[in-house]
C-alpha positions in Angstrom: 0.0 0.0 0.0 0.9 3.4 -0.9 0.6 6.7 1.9 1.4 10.2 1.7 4.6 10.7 3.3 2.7 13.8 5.5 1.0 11.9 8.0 0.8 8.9 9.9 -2.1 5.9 9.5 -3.6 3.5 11.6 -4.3 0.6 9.2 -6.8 -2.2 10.1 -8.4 -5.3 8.2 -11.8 -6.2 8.4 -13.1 -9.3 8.1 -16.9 -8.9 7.0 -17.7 -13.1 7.2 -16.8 -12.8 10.9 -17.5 -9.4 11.5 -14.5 -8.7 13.2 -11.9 -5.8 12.8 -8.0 -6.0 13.8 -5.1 -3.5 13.6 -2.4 -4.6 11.4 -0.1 -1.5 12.0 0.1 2.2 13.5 2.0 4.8 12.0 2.2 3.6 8.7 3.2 6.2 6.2 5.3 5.7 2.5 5.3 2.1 1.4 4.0 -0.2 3.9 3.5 -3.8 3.3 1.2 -6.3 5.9 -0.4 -9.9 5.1 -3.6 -10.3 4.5 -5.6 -13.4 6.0 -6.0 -15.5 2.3 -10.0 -14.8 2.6 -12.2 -13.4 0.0 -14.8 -10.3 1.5 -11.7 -8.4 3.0 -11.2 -5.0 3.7 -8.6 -3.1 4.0 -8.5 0.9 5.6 -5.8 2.9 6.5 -7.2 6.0 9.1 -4.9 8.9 9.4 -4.0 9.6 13.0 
């Protein structure tokens, strides 16, 4: 995933089957790389802090 350099962001998956939501990293900016769970219906949001 690509961030703007400029700020900082929280980055969570969520799993809409399970209906749960997990932090995958905080203060994530530039190129960031993370594993995803190998599930189809995933999302993926990155929040700026």
């Amino acid at each position: 995933m690509i961030l703007p350099e400029d700020r900082t962001y929280k980055i969570e998956v969520i799993d809409t089957w399970n209906e749960t939501r997990e932090t995958v990293m905080e203060g994530a900016k530039g190129i960031v790389w993370f594993d995803m769970p190998g599930k189809e219906k995933m999302v993926v949001m990155a929040m700026a802090e």
